[in-house]
C-alpha positions in Angstrom: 21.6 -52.0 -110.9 24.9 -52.5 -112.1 24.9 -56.1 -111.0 21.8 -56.6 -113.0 23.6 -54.8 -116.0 21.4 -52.0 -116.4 23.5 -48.7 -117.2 22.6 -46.4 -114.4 24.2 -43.7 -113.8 25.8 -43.1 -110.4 24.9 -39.0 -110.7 21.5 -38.9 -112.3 21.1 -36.2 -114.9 17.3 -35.6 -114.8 14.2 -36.1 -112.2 12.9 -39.0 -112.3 10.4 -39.9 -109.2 7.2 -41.7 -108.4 4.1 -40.9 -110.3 0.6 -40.0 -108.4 -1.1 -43.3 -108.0 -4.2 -44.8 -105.9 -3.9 -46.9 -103.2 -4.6 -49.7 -104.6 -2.6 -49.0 -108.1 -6.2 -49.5 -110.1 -7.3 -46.7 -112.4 -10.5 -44.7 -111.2 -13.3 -45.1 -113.9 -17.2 -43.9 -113.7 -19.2 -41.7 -113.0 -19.6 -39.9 -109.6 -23.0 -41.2 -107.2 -23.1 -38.1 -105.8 -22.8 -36.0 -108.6 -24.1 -38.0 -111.7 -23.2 -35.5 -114.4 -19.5 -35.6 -113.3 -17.5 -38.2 -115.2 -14.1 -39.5 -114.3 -11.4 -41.7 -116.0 -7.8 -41.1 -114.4 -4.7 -43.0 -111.8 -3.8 -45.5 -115.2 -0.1 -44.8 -113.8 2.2 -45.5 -116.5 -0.9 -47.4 -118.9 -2.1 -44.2 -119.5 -2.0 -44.6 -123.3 -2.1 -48.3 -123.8 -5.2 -48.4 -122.0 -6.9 -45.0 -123.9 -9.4 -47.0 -126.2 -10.8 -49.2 -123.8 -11.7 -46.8 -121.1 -12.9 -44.8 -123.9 -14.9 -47.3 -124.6 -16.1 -47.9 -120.8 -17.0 -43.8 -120.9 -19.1 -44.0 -123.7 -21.2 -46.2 -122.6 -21.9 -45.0 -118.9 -22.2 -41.4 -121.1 -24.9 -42.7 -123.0 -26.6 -44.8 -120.1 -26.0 -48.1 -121.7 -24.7 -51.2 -119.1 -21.2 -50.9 -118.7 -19.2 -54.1 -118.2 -19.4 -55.8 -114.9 -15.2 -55.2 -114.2 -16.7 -51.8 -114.2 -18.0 -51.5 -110.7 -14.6 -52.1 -109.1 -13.2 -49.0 -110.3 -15.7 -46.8 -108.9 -13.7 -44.0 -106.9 -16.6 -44.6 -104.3 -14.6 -47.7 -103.5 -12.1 -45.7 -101.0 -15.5 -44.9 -99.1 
């Protein structure tokens, strides 16, 4: 790190460690085939806030039954099987 000059320190002062993620590092978005009242929206990682408004967005509309947008479908959680 120091090589790179990026102040690190060589005793770190607070915990800093890996944050829970899916395998495949892609948010979870939809809403659940086996359980259609369930809705989930979660695993954004560190893009938590920065992607807020458009997953909003992507709730509202599978709340209200409308078509959600195609990109949609691979962020099912049913994708892990």
């Amino acid at each position: 790190m120091k090589a790179l000059g990026i102040a690190f320190s060589d005793a770190p002062d607070r915990w800093c460690g890996p944050r829970p993620t899916l395998a495949d590092y892609l948010p979870a978005i939809g809403r659940l085939q086996a359980y259609p009242a369930i809705h989930y929206a979660f695993g954004h990682q560190h893009l938590g806030l920065t992607l807020a408004a458009v997953t909003a967005e992507a709730m509202e509309q599978i709340a209200l039954g409308r078509p959600s947008p195609k990109w949609m479908e691979a962020l099912r959680i049913e994708r892990f099987g």
